[in-house]
C-alpha positions as CSV (number, residue, x, y, z in Angstrom):
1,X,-24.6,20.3,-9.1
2,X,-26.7,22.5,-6.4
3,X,-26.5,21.5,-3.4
4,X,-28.7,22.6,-0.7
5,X,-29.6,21.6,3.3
6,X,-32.1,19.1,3.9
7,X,-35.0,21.1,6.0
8,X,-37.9,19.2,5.4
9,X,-39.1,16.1,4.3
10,X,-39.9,17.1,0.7
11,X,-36.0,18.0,0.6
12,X,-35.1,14.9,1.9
13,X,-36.8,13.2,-0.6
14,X,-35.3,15.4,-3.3
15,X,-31.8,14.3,-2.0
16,X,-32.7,10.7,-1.4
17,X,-33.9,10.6,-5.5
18,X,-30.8,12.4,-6.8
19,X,-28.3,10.2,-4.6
20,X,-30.3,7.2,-5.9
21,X,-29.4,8.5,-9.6
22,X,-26.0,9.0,-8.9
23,X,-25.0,6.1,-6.3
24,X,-22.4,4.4,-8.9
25,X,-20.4,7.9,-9.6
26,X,-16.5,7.3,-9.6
27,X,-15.0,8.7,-6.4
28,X,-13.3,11.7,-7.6
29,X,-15.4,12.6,-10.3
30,X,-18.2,15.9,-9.8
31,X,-21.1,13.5,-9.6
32,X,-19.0,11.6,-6.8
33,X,-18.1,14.6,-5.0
34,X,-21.8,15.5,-4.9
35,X,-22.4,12.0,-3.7
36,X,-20.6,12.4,-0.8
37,X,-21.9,15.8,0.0
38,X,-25.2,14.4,0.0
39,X,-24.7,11.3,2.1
40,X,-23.5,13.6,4.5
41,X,-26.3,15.9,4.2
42,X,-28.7,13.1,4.4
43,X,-26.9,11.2,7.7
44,X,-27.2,14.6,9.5
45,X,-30.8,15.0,8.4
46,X,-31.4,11.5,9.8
47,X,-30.0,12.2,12.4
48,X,-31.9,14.6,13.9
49,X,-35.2,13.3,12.2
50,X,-35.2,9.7,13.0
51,X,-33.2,9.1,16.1
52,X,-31.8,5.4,16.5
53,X,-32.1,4.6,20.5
54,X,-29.7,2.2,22.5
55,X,-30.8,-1.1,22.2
56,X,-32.1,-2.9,25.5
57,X,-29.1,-3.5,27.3
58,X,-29.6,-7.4,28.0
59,X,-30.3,-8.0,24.3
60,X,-26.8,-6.5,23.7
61,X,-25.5,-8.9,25.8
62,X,-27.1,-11.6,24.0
63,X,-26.6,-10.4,20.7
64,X,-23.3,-9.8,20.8
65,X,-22.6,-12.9,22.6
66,X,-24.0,-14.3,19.3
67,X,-22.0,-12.7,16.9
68,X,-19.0,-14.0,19.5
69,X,-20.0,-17.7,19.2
70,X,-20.8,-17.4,23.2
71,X,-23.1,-19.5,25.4
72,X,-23.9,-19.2,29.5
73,X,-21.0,-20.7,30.5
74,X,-18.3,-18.2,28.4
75,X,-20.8,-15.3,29.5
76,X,-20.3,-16.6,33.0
77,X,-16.6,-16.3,32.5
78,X,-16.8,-12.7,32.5
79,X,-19.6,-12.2,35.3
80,X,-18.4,-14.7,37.5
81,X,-20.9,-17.8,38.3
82,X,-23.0,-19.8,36.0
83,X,-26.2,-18.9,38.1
84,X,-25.5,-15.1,38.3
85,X,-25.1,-15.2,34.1
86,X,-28.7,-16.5,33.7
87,X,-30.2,-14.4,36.2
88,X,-28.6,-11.8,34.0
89,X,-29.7,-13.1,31.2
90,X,-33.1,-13.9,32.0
91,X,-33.4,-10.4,33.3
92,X,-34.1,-11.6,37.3
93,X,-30.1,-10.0,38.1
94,X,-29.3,-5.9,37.4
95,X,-26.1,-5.5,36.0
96,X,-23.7,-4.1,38.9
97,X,-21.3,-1.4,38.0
98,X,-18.7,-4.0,38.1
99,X,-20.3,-6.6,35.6
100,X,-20.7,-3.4,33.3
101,X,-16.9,-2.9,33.4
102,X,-16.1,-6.4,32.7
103,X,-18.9,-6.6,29.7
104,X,-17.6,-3.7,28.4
105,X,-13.9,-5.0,28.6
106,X,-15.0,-8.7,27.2
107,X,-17.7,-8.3,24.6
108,X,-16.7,-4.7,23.9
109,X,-20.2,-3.7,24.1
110,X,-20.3,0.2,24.7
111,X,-20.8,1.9,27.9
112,X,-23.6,3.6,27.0
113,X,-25.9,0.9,26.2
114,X,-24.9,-1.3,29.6
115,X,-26.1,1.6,31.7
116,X,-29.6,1.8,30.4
117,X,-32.6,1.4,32.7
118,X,-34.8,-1.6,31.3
119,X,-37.2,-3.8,33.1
């Protein structure tokens, strides 16, 4: 087992192969510790290589509102009227400080995405 950082992209692909070859190693075993190690190694070379930005913060809303079995009128629970959910919704209404609290609270959809500028 040699393990080395990931610096480049001909590394990467080094570690990708190897993991690849030894993705079914027992946990515990030195083929599953270097598993491990290298999934680690790989996430943080990811990472900084091929960021993953918020998603647009009104297609959190309705995407977790999917996964929740929600509609307009259980969205309009949490924000308050029927009317001011689809204006949200349909992107007409900006999400107050307020209705970012009570998203967050209700769909436990992360701070950080509810802030986000989008248009």
């Amino acid at each position: 087992m040699t393990i080395k950082p990931i610096k480049n992209k001909k590394d990467y692909q080094q570690a990708l192969e190897r993991l690849e070859l030894i993705f079914d190693s027992k946990k515990g075993s030195p083929e599953g510790d270097e598993l491990e190690i290298l999934g680690i190694l790989i996430e943080k070379y990811e990472d900084e290589h091929f960021p993953i930005g918020f998603p647009d913060p009104i297609e959190a809303i309705k995407f977790r509102m999917e996964q929740m079995g929600y509609n307009q009128t259980d969205l309009a629970k949490v924000v308050g009227l029927k009317s001011r959910a689809s204006e949200i919704l349909n992107k007409k209404r900006k999400l107050t400080l307020e209705m970012i609290r009570l998203l967050h609270d209700s769909l436990k959809i992360p701070t950080e995405v509810l802030i986000q500028a989008y248009k």
